[in-house]
C-alpha positions in Angstrom: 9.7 -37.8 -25.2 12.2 -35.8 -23.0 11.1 -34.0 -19.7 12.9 -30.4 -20.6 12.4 -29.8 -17.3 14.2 -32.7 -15.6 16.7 -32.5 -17.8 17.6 -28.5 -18.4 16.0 -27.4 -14.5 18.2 -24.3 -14.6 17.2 -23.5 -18.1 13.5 -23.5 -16.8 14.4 -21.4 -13.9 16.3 -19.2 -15.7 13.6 -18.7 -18.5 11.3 -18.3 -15.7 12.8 -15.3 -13.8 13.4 -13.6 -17.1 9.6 -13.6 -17.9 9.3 -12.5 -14.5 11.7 -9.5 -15.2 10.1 -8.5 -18.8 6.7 -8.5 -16.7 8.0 -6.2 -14.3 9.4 -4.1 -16.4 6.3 -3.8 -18.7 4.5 -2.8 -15.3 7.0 -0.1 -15.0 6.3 1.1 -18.4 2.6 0.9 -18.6 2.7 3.0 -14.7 5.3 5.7 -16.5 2.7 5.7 -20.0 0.0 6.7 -17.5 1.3 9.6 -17.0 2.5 10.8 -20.3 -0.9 10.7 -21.9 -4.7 11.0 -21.3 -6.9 13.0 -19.7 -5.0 15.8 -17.1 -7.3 15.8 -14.2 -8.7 12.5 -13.8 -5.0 10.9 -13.5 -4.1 14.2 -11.0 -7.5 13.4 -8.8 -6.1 9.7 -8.5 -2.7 10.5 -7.4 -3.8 13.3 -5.4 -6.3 12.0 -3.8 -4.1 10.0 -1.0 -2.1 12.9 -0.5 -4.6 15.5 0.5 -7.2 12.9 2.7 -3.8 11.6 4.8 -2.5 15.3 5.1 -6.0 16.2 5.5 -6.7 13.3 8.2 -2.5 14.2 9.5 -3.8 18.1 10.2 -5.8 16.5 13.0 -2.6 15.7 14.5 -2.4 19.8 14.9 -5.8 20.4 16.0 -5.7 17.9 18.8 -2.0 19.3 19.6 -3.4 22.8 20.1 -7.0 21.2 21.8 -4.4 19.0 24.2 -2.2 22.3 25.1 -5.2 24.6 25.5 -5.8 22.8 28.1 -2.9 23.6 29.9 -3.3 27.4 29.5 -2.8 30.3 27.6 1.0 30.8 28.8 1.6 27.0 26.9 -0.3 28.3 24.0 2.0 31.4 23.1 4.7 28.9 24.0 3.6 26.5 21.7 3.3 29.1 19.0 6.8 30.5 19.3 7.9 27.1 18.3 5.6 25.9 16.1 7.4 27.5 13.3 10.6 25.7 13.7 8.6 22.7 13.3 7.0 23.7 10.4 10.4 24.4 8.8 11.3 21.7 9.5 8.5 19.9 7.9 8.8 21.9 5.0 12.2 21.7 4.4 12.3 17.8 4.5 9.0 17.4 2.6 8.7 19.6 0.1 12.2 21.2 -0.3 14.5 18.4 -0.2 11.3 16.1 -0.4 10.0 17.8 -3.3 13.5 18.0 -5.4 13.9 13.8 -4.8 11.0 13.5 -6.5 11.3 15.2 -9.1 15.1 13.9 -9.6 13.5 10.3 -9.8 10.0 11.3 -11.5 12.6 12.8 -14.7 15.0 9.5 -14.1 12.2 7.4 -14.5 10.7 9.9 -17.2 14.3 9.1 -19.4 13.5 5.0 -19.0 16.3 5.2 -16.4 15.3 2.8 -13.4 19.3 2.2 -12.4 19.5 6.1 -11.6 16.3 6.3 -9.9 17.7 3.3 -7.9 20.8 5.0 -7.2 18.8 8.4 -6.0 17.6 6.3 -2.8 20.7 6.2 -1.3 21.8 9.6 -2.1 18.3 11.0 -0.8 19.0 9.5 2.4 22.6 10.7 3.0 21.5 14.8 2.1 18.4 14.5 4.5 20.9 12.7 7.4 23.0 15.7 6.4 20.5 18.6 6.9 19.1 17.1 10.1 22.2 17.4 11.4 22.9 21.3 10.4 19.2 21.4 12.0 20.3 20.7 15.3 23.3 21.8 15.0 22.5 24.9 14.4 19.7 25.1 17.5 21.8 23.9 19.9 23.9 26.4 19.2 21.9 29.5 19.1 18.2 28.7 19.5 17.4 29.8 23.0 18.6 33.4 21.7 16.9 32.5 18.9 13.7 32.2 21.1 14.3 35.1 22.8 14.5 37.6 19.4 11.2 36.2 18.7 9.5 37.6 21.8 10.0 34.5 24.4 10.4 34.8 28.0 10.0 33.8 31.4 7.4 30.8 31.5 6.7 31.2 27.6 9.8 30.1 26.7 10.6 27.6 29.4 7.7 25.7 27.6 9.1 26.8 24.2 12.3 25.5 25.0 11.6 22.0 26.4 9.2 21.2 22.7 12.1 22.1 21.0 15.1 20.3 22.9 12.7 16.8 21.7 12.1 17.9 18.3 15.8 18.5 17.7 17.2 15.5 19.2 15.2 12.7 17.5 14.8 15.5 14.3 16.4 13.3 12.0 13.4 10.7 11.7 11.4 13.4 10.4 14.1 13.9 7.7 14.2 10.0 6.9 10.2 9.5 6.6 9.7 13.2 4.4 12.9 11.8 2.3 11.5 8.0 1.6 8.1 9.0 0.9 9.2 11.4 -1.4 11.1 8.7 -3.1 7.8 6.9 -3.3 5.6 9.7 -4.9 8.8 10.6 -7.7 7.5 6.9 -8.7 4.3 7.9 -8.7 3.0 5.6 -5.8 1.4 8.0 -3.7 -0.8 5.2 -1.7 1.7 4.1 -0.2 3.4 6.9 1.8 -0.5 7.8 2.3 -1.4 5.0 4.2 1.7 5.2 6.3 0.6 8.9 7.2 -2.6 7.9 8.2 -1.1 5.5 10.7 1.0 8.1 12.1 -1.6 9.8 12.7 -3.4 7.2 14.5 -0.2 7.0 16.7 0.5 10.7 17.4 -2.9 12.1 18.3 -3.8 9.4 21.4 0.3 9.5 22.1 0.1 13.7 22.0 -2.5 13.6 24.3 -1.4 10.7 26.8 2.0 12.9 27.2 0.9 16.4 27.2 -2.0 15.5 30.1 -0.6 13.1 31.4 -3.4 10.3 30.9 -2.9 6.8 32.6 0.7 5.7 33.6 1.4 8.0 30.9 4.1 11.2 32.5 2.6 14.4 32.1 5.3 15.7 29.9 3.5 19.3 28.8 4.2 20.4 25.1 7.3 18.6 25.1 4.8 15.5 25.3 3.8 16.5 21.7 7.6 16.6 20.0 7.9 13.1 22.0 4.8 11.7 20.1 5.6 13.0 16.4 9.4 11.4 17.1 7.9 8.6 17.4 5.4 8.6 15.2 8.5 9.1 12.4 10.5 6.3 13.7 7.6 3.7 12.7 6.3 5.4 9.4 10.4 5.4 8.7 10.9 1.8 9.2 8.0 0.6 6.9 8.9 2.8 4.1 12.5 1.4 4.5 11.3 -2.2 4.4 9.2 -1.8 1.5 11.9 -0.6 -0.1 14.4 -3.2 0.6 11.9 -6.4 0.6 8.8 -5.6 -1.2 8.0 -4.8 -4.9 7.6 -1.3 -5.7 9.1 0.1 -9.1 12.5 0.7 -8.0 14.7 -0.4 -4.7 16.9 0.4 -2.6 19.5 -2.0 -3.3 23.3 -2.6 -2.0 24.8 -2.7 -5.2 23.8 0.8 -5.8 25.1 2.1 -2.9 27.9 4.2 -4.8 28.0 7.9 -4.0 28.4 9.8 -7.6 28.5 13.8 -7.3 26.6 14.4 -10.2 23.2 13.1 -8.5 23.9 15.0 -5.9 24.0 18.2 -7.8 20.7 17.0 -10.0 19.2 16.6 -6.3 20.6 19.9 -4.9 20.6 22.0 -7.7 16.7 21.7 -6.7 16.9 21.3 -3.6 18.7 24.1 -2.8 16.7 27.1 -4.3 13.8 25.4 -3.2 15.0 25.4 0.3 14.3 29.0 0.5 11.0 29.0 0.1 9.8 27.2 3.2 12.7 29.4 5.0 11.2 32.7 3.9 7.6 31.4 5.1 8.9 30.4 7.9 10.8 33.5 8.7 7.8 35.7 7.3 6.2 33.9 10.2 8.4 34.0 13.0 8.7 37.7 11.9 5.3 39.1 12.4 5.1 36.4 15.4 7.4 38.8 16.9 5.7 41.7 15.7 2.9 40.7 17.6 4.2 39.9 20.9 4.5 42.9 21.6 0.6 43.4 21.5 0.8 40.2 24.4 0.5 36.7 25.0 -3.4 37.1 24.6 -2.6 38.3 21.2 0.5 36.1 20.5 -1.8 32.5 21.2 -4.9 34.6 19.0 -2.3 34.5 16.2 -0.6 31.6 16.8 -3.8 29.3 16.3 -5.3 31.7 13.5 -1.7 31.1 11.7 -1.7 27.8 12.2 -4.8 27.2 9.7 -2.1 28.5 7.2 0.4 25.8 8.0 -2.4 23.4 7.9 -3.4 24.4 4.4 0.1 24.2 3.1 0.4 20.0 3.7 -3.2 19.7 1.8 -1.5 21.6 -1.4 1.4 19.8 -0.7 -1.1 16.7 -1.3 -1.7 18.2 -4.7 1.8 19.5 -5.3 3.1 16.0 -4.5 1.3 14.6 -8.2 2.0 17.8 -9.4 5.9 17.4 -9.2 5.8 13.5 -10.4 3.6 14.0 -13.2 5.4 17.7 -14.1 8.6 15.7 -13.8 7.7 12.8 -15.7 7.0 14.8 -18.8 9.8 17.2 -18.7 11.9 14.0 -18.8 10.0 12.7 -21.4 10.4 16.2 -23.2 6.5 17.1 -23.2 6.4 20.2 -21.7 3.2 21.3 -23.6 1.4 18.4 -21.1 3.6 19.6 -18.1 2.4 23.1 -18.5 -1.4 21.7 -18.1 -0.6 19.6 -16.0 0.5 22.7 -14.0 -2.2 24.7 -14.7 -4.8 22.2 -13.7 -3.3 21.7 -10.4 -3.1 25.5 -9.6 -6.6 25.9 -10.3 -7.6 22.8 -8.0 -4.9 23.9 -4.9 -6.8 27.3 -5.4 -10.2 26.2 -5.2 -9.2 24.3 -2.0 -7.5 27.0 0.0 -9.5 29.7 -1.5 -12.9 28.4 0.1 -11.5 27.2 3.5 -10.2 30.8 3.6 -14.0 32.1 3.1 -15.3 30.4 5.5 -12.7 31.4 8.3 -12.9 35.0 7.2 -16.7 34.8 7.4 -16.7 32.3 10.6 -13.5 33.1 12.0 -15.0 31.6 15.7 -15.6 27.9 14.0 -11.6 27.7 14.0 -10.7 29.6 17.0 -13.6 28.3 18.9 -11.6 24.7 18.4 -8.8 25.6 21.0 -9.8 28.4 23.2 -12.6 30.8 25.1 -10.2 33.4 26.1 -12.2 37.1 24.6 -9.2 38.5 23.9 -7.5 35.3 22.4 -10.5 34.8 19.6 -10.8 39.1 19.4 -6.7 38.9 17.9 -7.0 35.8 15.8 -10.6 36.8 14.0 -8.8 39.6 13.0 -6.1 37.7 11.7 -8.7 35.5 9.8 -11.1 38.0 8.1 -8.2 40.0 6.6 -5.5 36.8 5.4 -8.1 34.1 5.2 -9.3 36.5 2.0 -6.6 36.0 0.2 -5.8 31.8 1.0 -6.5 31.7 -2.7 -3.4 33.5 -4.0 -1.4 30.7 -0.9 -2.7 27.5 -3.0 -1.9 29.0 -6.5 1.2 29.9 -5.9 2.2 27.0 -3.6 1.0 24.5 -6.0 3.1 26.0 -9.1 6.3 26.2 -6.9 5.7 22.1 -6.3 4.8 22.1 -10.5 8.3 23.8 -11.0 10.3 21.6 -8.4 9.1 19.1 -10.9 9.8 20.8 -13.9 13.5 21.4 -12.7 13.7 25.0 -11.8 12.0 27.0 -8.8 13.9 30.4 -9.7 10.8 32.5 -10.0 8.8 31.0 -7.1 11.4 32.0 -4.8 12.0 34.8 -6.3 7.9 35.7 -5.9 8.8 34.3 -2.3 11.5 36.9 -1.6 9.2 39.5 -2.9 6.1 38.0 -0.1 8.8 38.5 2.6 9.6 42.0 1.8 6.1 43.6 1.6 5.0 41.4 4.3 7.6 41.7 7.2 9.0 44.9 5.7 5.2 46.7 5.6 4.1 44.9 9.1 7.6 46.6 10.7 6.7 50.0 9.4 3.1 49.6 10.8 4.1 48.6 13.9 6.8 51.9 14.2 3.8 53.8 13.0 1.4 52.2 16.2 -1.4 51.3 13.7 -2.3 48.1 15.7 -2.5 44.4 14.2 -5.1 44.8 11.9 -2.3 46.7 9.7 0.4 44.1 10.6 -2.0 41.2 9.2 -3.0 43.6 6.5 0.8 43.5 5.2 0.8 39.7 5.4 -1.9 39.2 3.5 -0.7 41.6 1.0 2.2 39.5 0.9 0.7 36.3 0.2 -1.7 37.6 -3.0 2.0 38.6 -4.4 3.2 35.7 -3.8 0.8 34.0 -5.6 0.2 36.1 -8.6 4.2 36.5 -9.2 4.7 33.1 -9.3 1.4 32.5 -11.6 2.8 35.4 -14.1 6.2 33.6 -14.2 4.9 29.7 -15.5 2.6 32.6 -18.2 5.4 33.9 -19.5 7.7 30.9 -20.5 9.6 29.9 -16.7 9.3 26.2 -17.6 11.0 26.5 -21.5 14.6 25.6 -22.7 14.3 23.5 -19.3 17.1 21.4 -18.6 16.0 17.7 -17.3 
């Protein structure tokens, strides 16, 4: 009898790696099927659940930042708040602007049984984000010591703001990379992954943050600048593993040579995202850097009170963003499969859970505003300006998850018109009421009174939208 496999070896090995590829590609279709059926919250618990324990163990990261520059005074403090912002925009341009709008451009691809166009997506993911980190520090080198100096900095203040910055700016671009490739990772719906990695930051950046900033060991006492150093670094590594799983491991697409062909038309499914999106972290961000100059003017005792009281909000936007993540995969999944009856409750069941979770951290801050505060600082008149800050917006974190959430949902669904419409709306009544106060001399209590009027609207607009049909006749 005839050894078919001493005789036809290539026929074996070709049969072989053909099995191999129906295998994998069943995988691929049984991890896409997950998602377009069965129960709603138990599959959005298990993708979310990475998301929000490693932003939830990354917003450590922040607390020790604050702990570590507390120590070094109230003057690094305030200058550490009139940065902070720039960082955050950073953060949320990359990870859920441009982040958000690759996902959901490879969650629909993948949605449509398309795995060559999700492939594709890699590369021009990488080449946008290379782009905007460059306008980034671009555009700081040019004007953002002026840019400092609108918001309220001087003297020492920003001297301190100023050296964080010049870090963050240079090695910026790894930030980019790392929000970019996990983003490609969670469009797949693998959101252990880009977890894991985030937890190992983590486990890098705190023990870096503080070795720099104090100055531990053989370790150069760098200041706050110590901090930018540690989260540069901190990308470079999290962007080198999520590179090489790409290229040599075996998740459900890869970034591969062959499709390394720049085509316009995924830019424009990426961007035409991306772009609307972008204002939304920009108008936070400005909302922020508005009333931060606002209330300067009351001192740097109250400008570090509100810096670490606003910086609870910043920390509760990367724990939605753990549910938004699913939010946008799953959302996008199903608009590409053209099930948007499932995307909408989808949605919906996400809202409710993002406003659960900011809804009751904001309690307790409003009630306990000192268990926060108490983290970074003893200073009377520090804790006396941010529990004011706390009782009045921690009251309405609620509306903040809700309508955060939904703005991830419909970055997935393929159109973010009415969450950054809701957005613009937040910035006018917020910065626009908080200036009138503040001509008027009624204090901070009315310029955090405006904010948190703000944030309810934002939340409620962009809640009435999804109600009222924002995710029909979608294009995918």
């Amino acid at each position: 009898m005839t050894n078919d496999t001493a005789v036809f070896p290539n026929l074996v090995t070709v049969e072989t790696e053909k099995r191999r590829d129906q295998s994998k590609e069943l995988q691929k279709q049984n991890l896409t099927g997950v998602l377009l059926q069965g129960p709603v919250l138990p599959q959005l618990v298990r993708l979310a659940s990475p998301n929000v324990l490693a932003f939830f163990v990354q917003s450590l990261v922040s607390i020790a930042e604050v702990w570590y520059v507390g120590k070094l005074g109230t003057v690094s403090l305030a200058g550490l708040a009139l940065v902070y912002p720039l960082l955050m925009l950073m953060q949320m341009m990359s990870g859920g602007a441009l982040g958000g709008a690759v996902a959901s451009s490879v969650a629909r691809s993948i949605g449509r049984g398309n795995i060559a166009r999700a492939e594709a997506l890699i590369w021009h993911s990488l080449v946008l984000g290379l782009v905007a980190a460059g306008l980034f520090s671009a555009a700081y080198f040019s004007f953002g010591q002026s840019f400092l100096e609108l918001l309220g900095g001087q003297g020492q203040i920003l001297i301190e703001a100023r050296s964080y910055a010049m870090v963050l700016f240079l090695g910026g671009f790894l930030l980019w990379t790392t929000n970019v490739l996990s983003s490609v990772f969670r469009g797949m719906g693998n959101m252990k992954y880009p977890a894991v990695l985030l937890v190992l930051g983590v486990c890098i950046q705190i023990p870096l943050s503080g070795a720099l900033i104090l100055g531990w060991g053989p370790f150069p006492q760098m200041g706050i600048a110590g901090g930018a150093v540690s989260a540069i670094v901190s990308s470079a590594v999290m962007t080198t593993l999520l590179l090489w799983m790409l290229i040599l491991g075996q998740p459900m697409i890869k970034l591969r040579n062959s499709t390394f062909q720049m085509q316009f038309e995924l830019f424009k499914d990426i961007l035409r995202v991306g772009l609307p999106a972008g204002l939304s972290p920009v108008l936070s961000v400005f909302t922020i850097i508005c009333i931060t100059s606002l209330v300067s003017r009351f001192g740097p005792e109250a400008l570090a009170g509100y810096g670490i009281g606003a910086r609870l909000e910043f920390l509760i936007i990367p724990l939605i963003f753990g549910i938004g993540a699913a939010l946008t995969a799953m959302v996008g999944v199903n608009i590409g499969a053209g099930n948007l009856k499932r995307a909408l409750r989808i949605g919906w069941t996400g809202a409710a859970a993002a406003g659960l979770l900011s809804g009751l951290i904001g309690l307790i801050v409003a009630v306990r505003p000192d268990l926060w505060l108490g983290l970074y600082t003893q200073d009377p008149a520090v804790i006396l300006s941010g529990s004011v800050y706390l009782r009045i917006v921690g009251s309405v974190y609620l509306f903040q998850g809700v309508g955060l959430s939904l703005y991830f949902a419909s970055q997935g669904a393929g159109t973010v018109f009415w969450p950054v419409t809701a957005g613009v709306m937040r910035v006018i009544v917020a910065v626009g009421g908080a200036a009138v106060a503040v001509k008027l001399g009624l204090g901070l209590s009315s310029i955090f009174s405006m904010t948190a009027a703000g944030m309810a609207l934002f939340g409620i607009m962009t809640g009435l939208s999804i109600l009222f049909g924002a995710w029909r006749g979608v294009s995918t």
